[in-house]
C-alpha positions in Angstrom: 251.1 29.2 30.7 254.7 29.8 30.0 255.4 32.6 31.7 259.4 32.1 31.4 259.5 32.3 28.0 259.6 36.2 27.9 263.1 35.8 29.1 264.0 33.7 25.6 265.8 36.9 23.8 268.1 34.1 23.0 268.3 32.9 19.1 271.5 32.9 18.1 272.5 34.4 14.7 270.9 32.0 11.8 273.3 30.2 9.0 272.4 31.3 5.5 271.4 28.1 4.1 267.8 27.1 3.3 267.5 24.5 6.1 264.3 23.6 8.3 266.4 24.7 12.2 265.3 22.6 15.0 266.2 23.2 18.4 268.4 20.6 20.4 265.0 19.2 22.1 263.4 18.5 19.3 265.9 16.8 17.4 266.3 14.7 20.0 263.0 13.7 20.3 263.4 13.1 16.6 265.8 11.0 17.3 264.6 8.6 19.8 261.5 7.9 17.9 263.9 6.7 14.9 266.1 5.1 17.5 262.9 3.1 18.2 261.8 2.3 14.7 265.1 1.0 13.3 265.8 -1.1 16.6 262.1 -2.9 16.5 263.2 -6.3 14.4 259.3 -7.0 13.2 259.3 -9.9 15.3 262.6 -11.2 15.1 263.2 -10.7 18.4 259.6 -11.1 20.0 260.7 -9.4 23.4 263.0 -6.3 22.1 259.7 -5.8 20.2 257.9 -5.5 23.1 259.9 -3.1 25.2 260.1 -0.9 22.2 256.4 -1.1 21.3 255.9 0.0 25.2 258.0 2.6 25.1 256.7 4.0 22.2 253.1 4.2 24.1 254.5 5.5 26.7 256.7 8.5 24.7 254.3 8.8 21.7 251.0 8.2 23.1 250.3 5.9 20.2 250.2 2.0 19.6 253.8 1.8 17.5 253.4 1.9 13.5 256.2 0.3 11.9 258.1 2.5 9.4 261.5 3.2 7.3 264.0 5.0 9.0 265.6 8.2 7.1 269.1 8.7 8.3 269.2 12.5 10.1 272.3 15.1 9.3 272.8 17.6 11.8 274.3 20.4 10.6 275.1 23.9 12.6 277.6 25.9 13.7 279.9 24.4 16.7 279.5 23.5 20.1 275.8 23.6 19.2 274.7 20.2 20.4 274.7 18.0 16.9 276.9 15.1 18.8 275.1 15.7 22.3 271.6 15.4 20.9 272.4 11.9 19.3 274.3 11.1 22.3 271.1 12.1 24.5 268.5 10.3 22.8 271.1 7.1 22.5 271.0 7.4 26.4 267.2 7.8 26.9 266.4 4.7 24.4 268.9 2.7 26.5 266.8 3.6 29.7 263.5 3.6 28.1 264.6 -0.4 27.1 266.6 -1.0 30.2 269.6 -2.0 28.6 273.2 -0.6 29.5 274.7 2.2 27.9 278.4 1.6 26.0 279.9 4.5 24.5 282.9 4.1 22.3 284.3 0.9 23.8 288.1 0.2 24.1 289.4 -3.1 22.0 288.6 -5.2 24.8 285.0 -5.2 24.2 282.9 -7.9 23.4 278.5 -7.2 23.4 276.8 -9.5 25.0 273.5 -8.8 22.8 271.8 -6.6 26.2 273.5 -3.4 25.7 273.0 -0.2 23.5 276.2 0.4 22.0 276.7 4.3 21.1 280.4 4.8 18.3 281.0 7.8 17.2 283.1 7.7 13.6 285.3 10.8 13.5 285.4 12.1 9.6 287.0 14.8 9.8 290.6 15.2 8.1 290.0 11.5 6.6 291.3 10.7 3.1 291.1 7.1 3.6 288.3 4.3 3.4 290.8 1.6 5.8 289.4 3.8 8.5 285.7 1.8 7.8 286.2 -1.0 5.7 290.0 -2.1 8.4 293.0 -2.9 6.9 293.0 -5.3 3.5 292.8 -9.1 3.8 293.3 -12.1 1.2 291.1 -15.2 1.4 290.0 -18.6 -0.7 286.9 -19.7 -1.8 286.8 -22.7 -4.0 284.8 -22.8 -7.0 282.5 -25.5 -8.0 284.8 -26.8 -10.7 287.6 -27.7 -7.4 289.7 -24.3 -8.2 290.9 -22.1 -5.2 290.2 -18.5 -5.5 291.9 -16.2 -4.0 289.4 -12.1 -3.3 289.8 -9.2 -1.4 287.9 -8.5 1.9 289.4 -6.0 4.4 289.0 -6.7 8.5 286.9 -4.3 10.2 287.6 -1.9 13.0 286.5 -3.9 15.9 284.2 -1.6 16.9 282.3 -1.1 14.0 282.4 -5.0 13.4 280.8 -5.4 17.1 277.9 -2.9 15.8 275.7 -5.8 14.9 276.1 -8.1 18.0 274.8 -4.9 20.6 271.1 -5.4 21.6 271.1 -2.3 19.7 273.7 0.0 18.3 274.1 3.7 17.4 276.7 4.8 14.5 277.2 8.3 14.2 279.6 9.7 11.7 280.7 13.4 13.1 282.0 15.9 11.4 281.1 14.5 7.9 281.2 17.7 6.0 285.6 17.8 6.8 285.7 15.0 5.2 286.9 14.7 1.9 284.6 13.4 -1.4 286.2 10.7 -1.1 285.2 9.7 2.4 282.0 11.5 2.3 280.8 9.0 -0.7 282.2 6.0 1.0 280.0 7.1 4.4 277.0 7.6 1.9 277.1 3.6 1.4 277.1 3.2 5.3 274.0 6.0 5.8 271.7 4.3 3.6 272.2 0.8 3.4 274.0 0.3 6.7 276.8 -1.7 5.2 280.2 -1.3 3.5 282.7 -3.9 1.9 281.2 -6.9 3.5 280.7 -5.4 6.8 277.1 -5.4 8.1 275.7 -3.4 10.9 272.2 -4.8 10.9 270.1 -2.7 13.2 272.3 -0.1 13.7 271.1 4.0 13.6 273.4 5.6 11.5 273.3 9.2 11.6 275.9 12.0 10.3 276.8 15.9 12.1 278.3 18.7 10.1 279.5 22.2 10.4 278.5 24.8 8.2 282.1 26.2 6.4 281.6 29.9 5.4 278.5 30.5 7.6 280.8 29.5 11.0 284.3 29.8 10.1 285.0 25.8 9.6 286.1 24.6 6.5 284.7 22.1 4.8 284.3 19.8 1.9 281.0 20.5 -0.2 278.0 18.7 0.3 277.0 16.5 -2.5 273.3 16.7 -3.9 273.8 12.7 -4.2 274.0 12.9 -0.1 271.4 15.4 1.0 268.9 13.9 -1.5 269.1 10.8 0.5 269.0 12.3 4.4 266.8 14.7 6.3 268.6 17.4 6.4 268.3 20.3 9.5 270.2 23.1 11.1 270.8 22.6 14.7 270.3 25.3 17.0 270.9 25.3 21.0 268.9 28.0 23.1 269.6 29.7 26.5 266.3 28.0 27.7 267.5 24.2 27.0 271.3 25.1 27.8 270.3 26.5 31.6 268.1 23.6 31.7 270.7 20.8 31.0 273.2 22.6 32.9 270.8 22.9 36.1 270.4 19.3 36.0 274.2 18.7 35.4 275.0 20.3 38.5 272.2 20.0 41.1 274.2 20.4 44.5 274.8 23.2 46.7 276.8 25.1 44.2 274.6 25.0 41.5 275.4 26.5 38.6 277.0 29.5 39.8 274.9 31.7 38.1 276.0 31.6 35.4 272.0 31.6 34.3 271.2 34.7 35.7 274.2 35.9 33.4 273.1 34.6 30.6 269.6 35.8 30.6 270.5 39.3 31.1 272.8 39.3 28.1 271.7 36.5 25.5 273.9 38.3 23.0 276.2 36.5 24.4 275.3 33.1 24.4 276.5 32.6 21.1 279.0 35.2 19.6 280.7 33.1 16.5 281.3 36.8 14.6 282.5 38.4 16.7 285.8 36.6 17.0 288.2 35.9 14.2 289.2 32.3 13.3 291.3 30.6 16.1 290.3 32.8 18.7 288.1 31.8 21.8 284.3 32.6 21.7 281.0 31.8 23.2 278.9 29.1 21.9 277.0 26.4 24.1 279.7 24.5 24.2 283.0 26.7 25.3 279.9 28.2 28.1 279.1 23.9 29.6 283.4 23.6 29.6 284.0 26.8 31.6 281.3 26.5 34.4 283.4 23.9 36.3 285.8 26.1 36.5 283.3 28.8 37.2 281.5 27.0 40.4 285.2 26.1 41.6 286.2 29.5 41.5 283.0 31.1 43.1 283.2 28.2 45.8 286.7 28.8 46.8 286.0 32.6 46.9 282.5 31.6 49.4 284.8 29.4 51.0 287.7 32.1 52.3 285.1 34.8 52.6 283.9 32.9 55.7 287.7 32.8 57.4 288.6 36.1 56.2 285.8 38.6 55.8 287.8 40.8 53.8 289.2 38.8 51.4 288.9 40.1 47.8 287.1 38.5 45.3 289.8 36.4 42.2 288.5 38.9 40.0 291.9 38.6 37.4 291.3 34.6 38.1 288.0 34.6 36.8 288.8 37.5 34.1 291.7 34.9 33.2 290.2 31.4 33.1 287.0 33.1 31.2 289.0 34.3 28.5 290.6 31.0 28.0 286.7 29.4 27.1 285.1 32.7 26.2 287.7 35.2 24.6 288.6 38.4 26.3 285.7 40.5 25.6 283.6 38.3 27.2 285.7 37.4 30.0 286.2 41.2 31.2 281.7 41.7 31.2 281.8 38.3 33.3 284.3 39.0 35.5 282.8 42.6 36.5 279.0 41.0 36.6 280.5 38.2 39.3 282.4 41.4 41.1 279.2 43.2 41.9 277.2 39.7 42.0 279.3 39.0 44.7 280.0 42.0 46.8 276.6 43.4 46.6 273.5 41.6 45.5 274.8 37.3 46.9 275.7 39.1 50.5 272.2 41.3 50.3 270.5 38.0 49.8 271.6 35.7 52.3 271.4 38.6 54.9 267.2 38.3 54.5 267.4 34.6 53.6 269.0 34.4 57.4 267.0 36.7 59.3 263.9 36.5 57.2 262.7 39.8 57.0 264.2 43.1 55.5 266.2 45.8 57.9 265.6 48.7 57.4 270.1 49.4 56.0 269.5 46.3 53.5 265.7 47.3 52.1 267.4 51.1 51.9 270.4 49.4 49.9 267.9 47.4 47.6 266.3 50.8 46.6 269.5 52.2 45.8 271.1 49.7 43.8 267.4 48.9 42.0 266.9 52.5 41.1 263.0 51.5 40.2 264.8 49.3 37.7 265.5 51.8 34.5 269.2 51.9 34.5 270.8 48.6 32.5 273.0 48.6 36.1 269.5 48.4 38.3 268.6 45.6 35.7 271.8 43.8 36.3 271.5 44.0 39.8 267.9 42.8 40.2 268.7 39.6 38.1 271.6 38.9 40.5 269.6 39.3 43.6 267.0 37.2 42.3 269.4 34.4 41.6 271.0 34.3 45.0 267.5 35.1 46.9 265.7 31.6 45.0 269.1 29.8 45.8 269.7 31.2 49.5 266.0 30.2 50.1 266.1 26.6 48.4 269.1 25.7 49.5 267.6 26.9 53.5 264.4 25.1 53.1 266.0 21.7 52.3 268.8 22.1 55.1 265.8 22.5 57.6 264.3 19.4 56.6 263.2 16.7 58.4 262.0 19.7 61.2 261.2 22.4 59.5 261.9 24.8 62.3 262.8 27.4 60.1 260.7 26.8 57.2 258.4 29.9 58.3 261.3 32.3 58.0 262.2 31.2 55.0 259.3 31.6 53.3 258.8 34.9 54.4 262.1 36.0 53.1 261.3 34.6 49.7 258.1 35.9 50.2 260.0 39.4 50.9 262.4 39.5 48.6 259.9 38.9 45.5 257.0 41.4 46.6 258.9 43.5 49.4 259.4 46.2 46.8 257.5 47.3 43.6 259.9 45.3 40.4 259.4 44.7 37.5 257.1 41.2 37.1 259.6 39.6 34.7 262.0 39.6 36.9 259.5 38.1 39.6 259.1 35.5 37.2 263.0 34.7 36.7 263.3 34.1 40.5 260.0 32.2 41.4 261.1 29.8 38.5 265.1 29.6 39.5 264.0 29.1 43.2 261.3 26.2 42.0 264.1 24.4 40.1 266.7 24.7 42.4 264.7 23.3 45.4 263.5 20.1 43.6 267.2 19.6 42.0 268.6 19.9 45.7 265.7 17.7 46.9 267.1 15.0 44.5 270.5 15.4 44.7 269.8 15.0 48.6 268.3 11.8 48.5 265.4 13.4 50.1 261.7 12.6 49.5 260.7 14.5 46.2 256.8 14.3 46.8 257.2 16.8 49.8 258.9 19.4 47.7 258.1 18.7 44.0 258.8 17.6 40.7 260.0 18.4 37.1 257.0 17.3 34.6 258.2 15.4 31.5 259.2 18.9 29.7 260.9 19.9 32.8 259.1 22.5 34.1 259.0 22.7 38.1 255.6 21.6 39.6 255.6 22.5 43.5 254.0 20.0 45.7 250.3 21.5 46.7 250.9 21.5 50.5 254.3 23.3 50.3 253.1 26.1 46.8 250.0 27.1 49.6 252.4 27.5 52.5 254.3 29.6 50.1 251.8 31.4 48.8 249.9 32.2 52.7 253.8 34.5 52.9 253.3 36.0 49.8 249.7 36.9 50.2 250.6 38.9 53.4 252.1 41.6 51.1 249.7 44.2 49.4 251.8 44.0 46.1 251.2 40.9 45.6 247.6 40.7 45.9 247.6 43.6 43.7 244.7 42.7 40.6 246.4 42.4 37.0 243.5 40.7 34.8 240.8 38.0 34.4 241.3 34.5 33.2 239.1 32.7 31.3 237.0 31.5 33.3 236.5 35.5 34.3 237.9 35.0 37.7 240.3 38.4 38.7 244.3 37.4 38.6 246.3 38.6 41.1 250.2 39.3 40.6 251.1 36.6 42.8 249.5 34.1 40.6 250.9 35.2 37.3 254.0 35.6 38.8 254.9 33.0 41.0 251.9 30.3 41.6 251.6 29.5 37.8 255.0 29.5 37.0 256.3 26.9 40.2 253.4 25.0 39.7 250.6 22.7 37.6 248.2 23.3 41.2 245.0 25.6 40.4 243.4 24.9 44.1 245.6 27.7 45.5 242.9 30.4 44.1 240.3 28.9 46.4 242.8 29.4 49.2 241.9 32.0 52.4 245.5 33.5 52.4 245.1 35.9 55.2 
């Protein structure tokens, strides 16, 4: 039951070209089971064979089944994850096989036949074919009648050349579609026979990206009918979903990801903007979003940080407003900055007050109301997603400082407990936090070296999975608030749902025992 995925308002405006879209997930998982075709040698090499035939079982399910491999454009507007996704699967094949990871090696390198070797080919602006087949090169052979003959090779780049030598290799040719004709016919020669003037790559994936020209403001050579005839062809499209979720990961300490996610999901509009900027000018996309949330977390940190010394220092509301519009554009950059104001000066402080004592007063339960407003108002909205984000962060970030006593783990759970059934919201939002706060605490579990079996997991699609011990000790807080024992509906097995279970048992956890629990 994916619960979450009511929050998904998050498409971003489609291309106009006929093109199957695939999100950055499943092109990757595209790509890894290519990955694994072209690298298997058919017995060549009896113990590659082997790993990959394993990891196949394990990834696919399946015994392996030894195909061609088609090479795969990416095409899509930027920052959309075309490079990342081959870069991704690249990385998981390497661990799935257990060999070392190289991207993009300097001239020093030399493979030692154990690593996965990952080039990427930049195309774009190229009018030249020395930039694959290397500079030209005279040579001899002699005949059979005793003549010497003199031919024309060319010497390789050295990184291409050292393609064939990796345990297994990765060529991906990005932006193809700025190339010119030219270039885009001699990387045709490369895609589909994995050679060119001499130079062989053997194993090698080789796999091309592409923007879209009219569609997304890049220009572009055309797209020959003699290339797309010979790849799969497919739109790439990232989606809040997989960005918070790859960005979560990325930053799993105490800062977290500022909250930037809590943001995002209450304005998906603008996730990915590309119109509504003019050509040069800054805009959200994926991409412009994972390069400003360093800067992001290092200005909310700083602010955290001087807040403690100086309780009335003012929040860098033109430094944020600034560095935003830098990644962002301005538009974008004045919404975020007056979202972090309030996030900060009302809604983070509200939720570390009942984190800390773990129960509502009577001034901050008042305030809640207030600012809430039963939750019509686009500002109540705003606010709720705010204090949701710092409650689940407040609370995970308490739990695992407790640990290895626990002393405090009571309270917090009751302020968790609190702040997501205390007062009558609306259930989506319930959702948001119980699923921020189940990430967040198994992210900080691993980032803390500390043992993940006590607090939880992510399954293999990434969704959080509470450990049973610590979702019922949870769930005995929440069940001591009438709202959340309120009924909602039957499952179907006809047994009665309660709110807590649709709103924060089934979406922290894969656990069903809790509904033969005696909360109270």
């Amino acid at each position: 039951m994916e619960n979450i995925k009511f929050l998904s308002k998050n498409m971003i405006k489609q291309p106009e070209l006929p093109l199957k879209e695939a999100t950055t997930d499943i092109i990757v998982e595209r790509l890894i089971l290519d990955m694994l075709q072209k690298f298997h040698t058919r017995g060549a090499i009896k113990d590659l064979d082997e790993r990959i035939e394993n990891a196949w079982l394990d990834f696919r399910g399946t015994t392996f089944l030894a195909r061609s491999v088609t090479p795969t454009y990416l095409r899509g507007f930027p920052g959309q994850g075309k490079t990342t996704s081959y870069r991704v699967a690249a990385m998981r094949v390497a661990d799935m096989l257990n060999m070392p990871f190289v991207m993009n090696p300097d001239e020093q390198f030399t493979p030692t036949g154990k690593e996965l070797l990952f080039v990427v080919q930049e195309l774009s602006g190229q009018v030249s074919a020395v930039d694959f087949g290397g500079i030209p090169n005279v040579q001899k052979f002699v005949a059979p009648n005793g003549e010497s003959q003199e031919f024309m090779t060319k010497i390789p780049n050295k990184r291409l050349a050292a393609l064939k030598y990796a345990g297994a290799s990765v060529l991906l040719l990005d932006d193809f579609s700025n190339a010119s004709p030219n270039i885009q016919n001699v990387a045709l020669s490369i895609l589909t026979e994995n050679r060119f003037q001499g130079l062989d790559l053997g194993n090698t994936l080789v796999g091309a990206t592409g923007n879209l020209g009219a569609s997304d403001g890049t220009h572009v050579s055309s797209t020959s009918n003699a290339i797309v005839t010979r790849v799969a062809n497919f739109i790439v499209v990232d989606t809040i979903d997989h960005w918070i979720e790859r960005t979560q990961l990325e930053f799993a300490d105490d800062v977290g990801d500022g909250g930037i996610s809590s943001f995002l999901r209450r304005y998906p509009d603008l996730f990915h903007a590309p119109k509504a900027s003019r050509d040069g000018v800054p805009y959200p996309c994926p991409r412009s979003w994972s390069l400003f949330v360093p800067k992001l977390r290092e200005i909310l940190f700083y602010f955290k940080q001087k807040k403690k010394k100086e309780p009335d220092f003012c929040f860098p509301f033109d430094e944020l407003e600034s560095e935003a519009s830098g990644f962002l554009g301005l538009e974008v950059s004045n919404r975020l900055a007056i979202y972090f104001l309030s996030f900060m000066q009302t809604s983070d402080p509200l939720a570390k007050r009942l984190v800390d004592s773990g129960k509502w007063s009577d001034t901050d339960r008042a305030l809640f109301n207030q600012e809430y407003a039963n939750g019509y108002a686009a500002s109540s909205q705003q606010f709720a997603y705010q204090f949701m984000t710092a409650l689940a962060d407040y609370a995970a970030k308490a739990f695992i400082e407790d640990l290895p006593d626990k002393n405090n783990w009571l309270k917090i759970a009751q302020a968790l407990a609190n702040g997501l059934y205390g007062e009558r919201i609306d259930h989506a939002l319930i959702c948001y936090g119980a699923h921020y706060f189940a990430i967040r605490i198994i992210l900080l579990a691993e980032s803390s070296n500390i043992d993940t079996n006590e607090i939880g997991i992510l399954d293999e699609k990434g969704r959080p999975d509470l450990n049973e011990s610590f979702l019922i000790f949870i769930a005995q807080q929440i069940a001591r608030l009438p709202i959340a024992l309120e009924q909602t509906s039957k499952d179907d097995d006809g047994r009665i749902m309660r709110l807590m279970d649709e709103t924060f048992c089934e979406i922290v956890s894969h656990f069903r025992g809790y509904q033969s629990q005696k909360y109270r």
